[in-house]
C-alpha positions as CSV (number, residue, x, y, z in Angstrom):
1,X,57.2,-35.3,-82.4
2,X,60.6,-33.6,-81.6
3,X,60.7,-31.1,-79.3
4,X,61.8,-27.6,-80.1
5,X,65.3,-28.1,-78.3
6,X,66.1,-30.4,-81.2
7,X,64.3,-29.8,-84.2
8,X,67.1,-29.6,-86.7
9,X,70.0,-30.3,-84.0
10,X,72.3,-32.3,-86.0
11,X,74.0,-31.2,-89.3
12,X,74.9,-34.4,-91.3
13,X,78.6,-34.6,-92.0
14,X,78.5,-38.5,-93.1
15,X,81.2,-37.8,-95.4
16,X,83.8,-35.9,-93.0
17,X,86.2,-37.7,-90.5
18,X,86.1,-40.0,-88.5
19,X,83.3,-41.1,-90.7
20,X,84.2,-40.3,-93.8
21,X,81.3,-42.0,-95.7
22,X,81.6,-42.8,-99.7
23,X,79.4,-40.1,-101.3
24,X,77.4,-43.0,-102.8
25,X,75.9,-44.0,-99.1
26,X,76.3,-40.9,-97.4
27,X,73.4,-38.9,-99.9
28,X,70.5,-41.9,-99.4
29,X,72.1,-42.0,-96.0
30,X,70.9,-38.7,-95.5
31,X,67.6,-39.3,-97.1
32,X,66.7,-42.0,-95.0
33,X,67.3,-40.1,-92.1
34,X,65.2,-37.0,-93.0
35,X,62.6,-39.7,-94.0
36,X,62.7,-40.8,-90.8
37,X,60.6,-40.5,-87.4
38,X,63.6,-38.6,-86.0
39,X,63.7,-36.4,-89.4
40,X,63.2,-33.5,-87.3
41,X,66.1,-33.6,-85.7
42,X,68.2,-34.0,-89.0
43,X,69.7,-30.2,-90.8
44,X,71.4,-29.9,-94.0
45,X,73.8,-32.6,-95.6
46,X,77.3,-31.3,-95.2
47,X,79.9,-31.2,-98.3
48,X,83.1,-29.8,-98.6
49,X,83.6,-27.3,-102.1
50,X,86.1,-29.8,-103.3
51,X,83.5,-32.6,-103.3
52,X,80.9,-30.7,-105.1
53,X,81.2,-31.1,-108.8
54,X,80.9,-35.1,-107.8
55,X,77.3,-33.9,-105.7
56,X,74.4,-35.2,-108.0
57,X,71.8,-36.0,-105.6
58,X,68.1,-37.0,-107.3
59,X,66.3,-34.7,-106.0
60,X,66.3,-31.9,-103.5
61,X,68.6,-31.5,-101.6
62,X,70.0,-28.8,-98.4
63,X,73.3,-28.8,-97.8
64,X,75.8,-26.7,-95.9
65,X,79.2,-26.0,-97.6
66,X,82.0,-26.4,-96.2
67,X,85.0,-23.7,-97.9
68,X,88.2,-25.9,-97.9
69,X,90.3,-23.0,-98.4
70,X,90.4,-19.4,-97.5
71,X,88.7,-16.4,-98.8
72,X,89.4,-16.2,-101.8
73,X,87.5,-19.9,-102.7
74,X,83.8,-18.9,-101.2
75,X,82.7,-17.2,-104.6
76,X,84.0,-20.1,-106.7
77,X,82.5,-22.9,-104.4
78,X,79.0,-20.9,-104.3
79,X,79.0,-20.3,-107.7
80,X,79.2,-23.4,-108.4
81,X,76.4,-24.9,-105.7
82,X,74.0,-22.2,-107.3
83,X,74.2,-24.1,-110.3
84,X,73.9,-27.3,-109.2
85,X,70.4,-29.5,-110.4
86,X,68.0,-30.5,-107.0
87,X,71.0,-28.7,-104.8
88,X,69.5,-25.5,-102.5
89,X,72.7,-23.8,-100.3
90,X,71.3,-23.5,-96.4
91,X,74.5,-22.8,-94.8
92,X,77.9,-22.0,-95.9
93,X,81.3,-22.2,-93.7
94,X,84.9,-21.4,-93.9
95,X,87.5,-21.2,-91.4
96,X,89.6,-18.8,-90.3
97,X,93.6,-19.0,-91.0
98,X,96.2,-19.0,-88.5
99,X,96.9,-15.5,-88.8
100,X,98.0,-13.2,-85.8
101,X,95.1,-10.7,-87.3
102,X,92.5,-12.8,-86.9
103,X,89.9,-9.7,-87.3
104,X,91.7,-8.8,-90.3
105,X,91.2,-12.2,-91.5
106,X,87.8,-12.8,-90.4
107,X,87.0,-9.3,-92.6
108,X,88.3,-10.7,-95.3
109,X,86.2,-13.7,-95.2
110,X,83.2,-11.3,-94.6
111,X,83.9,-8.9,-97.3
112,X,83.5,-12.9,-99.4
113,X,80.8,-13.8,-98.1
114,X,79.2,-10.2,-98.8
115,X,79.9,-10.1,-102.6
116,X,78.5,-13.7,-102.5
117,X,74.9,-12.0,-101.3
118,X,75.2,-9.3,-103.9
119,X,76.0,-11.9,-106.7
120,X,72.6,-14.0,-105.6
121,X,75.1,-17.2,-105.0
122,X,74.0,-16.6,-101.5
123,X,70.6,-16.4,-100.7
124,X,69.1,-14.6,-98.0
125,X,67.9,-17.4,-95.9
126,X,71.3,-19.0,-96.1
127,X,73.6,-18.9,-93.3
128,X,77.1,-17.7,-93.1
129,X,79.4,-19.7,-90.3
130,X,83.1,-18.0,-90.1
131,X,85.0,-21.1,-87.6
132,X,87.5,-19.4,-84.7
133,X,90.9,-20.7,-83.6
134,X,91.4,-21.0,-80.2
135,X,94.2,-18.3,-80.5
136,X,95.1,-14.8,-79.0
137,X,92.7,-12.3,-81.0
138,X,89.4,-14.8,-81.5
139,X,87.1,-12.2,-79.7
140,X,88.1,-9.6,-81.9
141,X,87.2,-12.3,-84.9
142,X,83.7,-12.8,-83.4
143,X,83.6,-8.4,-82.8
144,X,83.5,-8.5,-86.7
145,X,80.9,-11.1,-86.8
146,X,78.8,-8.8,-84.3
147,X,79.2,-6.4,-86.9
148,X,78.2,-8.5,-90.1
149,X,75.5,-10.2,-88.6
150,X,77.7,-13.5,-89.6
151,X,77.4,-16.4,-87.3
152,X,80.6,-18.0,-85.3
153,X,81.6,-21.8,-85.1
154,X,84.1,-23.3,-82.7
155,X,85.4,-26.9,-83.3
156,X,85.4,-29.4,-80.3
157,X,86.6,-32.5,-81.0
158,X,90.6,-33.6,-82.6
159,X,93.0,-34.1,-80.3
160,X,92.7,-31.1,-78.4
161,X,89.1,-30.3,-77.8
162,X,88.8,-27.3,-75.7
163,X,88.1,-27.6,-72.3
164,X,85.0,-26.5,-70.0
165,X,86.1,-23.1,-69.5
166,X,87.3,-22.5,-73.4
167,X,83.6,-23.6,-74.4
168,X,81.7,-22.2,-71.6
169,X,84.0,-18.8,-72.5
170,X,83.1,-18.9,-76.4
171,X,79.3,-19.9,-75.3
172,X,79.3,-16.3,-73.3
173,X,81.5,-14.2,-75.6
174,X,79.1,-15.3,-78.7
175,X,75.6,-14.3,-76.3
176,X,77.7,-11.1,-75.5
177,X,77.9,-9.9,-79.0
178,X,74.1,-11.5,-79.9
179,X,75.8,-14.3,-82.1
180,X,74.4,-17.3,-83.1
181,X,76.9,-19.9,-83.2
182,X,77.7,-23.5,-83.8
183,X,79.8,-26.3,-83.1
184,X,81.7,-29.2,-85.1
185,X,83.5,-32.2,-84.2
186,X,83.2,-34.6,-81.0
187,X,79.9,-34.0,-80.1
188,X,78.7,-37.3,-80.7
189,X,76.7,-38.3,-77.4
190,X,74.5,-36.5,-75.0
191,X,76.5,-36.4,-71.9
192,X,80.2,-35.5,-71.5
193,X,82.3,-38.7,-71.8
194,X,85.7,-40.3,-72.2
195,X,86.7,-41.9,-75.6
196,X,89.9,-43.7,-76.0
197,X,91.4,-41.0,-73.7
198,X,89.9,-38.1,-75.1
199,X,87.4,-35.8,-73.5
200,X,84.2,-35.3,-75.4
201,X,81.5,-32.6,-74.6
202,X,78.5,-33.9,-74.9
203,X,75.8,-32.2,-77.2
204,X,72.9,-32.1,-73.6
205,X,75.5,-30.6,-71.5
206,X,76.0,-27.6,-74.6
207,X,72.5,-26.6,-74.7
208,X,72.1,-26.2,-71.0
209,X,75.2,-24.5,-70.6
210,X,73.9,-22.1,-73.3
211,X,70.3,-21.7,-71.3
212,X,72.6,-21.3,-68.1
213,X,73.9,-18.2,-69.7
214,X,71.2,-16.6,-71.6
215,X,69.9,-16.9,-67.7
216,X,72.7,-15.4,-66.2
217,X,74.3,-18.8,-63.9
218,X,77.7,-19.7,-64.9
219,X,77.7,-22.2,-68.0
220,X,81.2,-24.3,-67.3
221,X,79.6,-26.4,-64.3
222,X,76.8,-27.9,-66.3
223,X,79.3,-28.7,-69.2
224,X,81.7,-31.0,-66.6
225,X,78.3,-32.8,-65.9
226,X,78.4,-36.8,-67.1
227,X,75.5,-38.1,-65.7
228,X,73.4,-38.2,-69.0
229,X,69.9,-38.6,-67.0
230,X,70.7,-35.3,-64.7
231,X,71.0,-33.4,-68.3
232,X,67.8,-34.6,-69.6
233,X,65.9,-33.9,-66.5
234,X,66.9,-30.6,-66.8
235,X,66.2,-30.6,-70.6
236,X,62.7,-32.0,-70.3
237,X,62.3,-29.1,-67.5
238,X,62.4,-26.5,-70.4
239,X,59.4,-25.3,-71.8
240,X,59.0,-24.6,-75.6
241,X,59.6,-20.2,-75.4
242,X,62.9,-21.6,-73.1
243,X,64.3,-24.2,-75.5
244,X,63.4,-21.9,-79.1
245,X,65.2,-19.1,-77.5
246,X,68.7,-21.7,-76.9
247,X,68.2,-22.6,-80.3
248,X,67.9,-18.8,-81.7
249,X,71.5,-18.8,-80.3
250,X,73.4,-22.5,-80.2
251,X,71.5,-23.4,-83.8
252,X,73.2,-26.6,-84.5
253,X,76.5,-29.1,-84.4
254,X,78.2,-31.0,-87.0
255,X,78.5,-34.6,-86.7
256,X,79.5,-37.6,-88.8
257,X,77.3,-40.3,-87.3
258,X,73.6,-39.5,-87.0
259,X,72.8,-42.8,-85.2
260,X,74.3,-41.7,-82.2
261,X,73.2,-38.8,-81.0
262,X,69.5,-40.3,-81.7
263,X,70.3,-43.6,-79.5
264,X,71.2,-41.3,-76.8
265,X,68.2,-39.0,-76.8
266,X,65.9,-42.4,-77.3
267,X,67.6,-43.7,-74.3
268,X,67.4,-40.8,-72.3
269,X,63.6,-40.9,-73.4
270,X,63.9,-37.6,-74.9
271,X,62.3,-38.7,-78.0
272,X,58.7,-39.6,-78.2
């Protein structure tokens, strides 16, 4: 059984970098994971719009897409997912340009994702992700989202991942507003770590932080933790109402390699 803190935890992006799994492995890839004990854990299968017409999965399938371009390319890409055989849309995700208005911009993927509803290429239960720039004007990107009722994402991984205080900062600005968010890129282990000189935050160290601030303590100390057993004794210390209502808010991360997150929660015992 997986607890509530991770049922549905990990988005599968087998197919984006550094992963970058053929198309042919990374669908029964993502079967076999769903099928297995840990298939709780496991959230839609990730593709990018320009990948889609070669999506022909056998039978059902959830995915998230991810809009390559801006704006203007939602319709076109859900359009074409809503005609897809075996293919049901859970989540859909574009990021925003580097623009200096990145409100302006952010409305503009809005208003897309809005006629998208009205067309029925985006269902109700589907989600809509709009990803933020670490750039002067991102809270006023995430005051449109407030009014939307769109959801934010923040990359953290590349060569640049953003440090304690960034994350902790987007982690409070998103509760602020009463936005769910999510998170891409880096987030491959439980605890903060170093990886061929780049700092990783660790996926653990996220949901605390994000507890910490729904309770009112500051978030950026428990996201600077690296001792991966501390984190999971403070994990296992949440009960069910505490770790639903972290996941109302941080609802999942992208990650290319499923494996790994799992062999860290086995190891850390959090999985039973």
């Amino acid at each position: 059984m997986v607890s509530p803190l991770f049922t549905r935890l990990i988005d599968d992006a087998a197919m984006f970098p550094p992963g970058n799994a053929p198309l042919g492995e990374a669908v029964p890839g993502h079967a076999a994971h769903r099928g297995a004990a840990y298939g709780e854990l496991v959230g839609p299968f990730l593709v990018s719009d320009q990948r889609l017409p070669d999506l022909q999965p056998p039978t059902d399938l959830a995915i998230g897409v991810i809009v390559s371009g801006g704006a203007g390319a939602i319709g076109p890409a859900l359009t074409w997912a809503s005609r897809m055989a075996n293919v049901q849309v859970k989540a859909v995700e574009a990021a925003l340009r580097d623009e200096p208005e990145l409100a302006r911009n952010a409305r503009r993927v809005t208003m897309a994702y809005d006629q998208a509803r009205q067309d029925g290429t985006l269902q109700e239960h589907a989600h809509a992700y709009i990803e933020v720039p670490r750039l002067y004007g991102w809270q006023d990107a995430l005051d449109v989202l407030a009014e939307t009722g769109d959801r934010a994402k923040l990359r953290t991984g590349g060569d640049s991942p953003p440090t304690e205080q960034e994350l902790a900062d987007f982690i409070e600005a998103c509760l602020d507003r009463e936005l769910p968010f999510k998170l891409t890129a880096g987030l491959h282990h439980a605890a903060r770590n170093t990886t061929d000189s780049t700092e990783q935050h660790g996926f653990l160290n996220v949901l605390l932080a994000t507890r910490h601030a729904l309770d009112g303590t500051n978030p950026t100390e428990v996201l600077a933790e690296r001792d991966g057993t501390v984190l999971a004794e403070q994990a296992e210390a949440l009960d069910d109402a505490a770790a639903k209502s972290t996941r109302r808010w941080f609802t999942s991360f992208g990650s290319c390699s499923i494996a790994e997150p799992v062999d860290d929660l086995r190891t850390l015992g959090l999985l039973r």
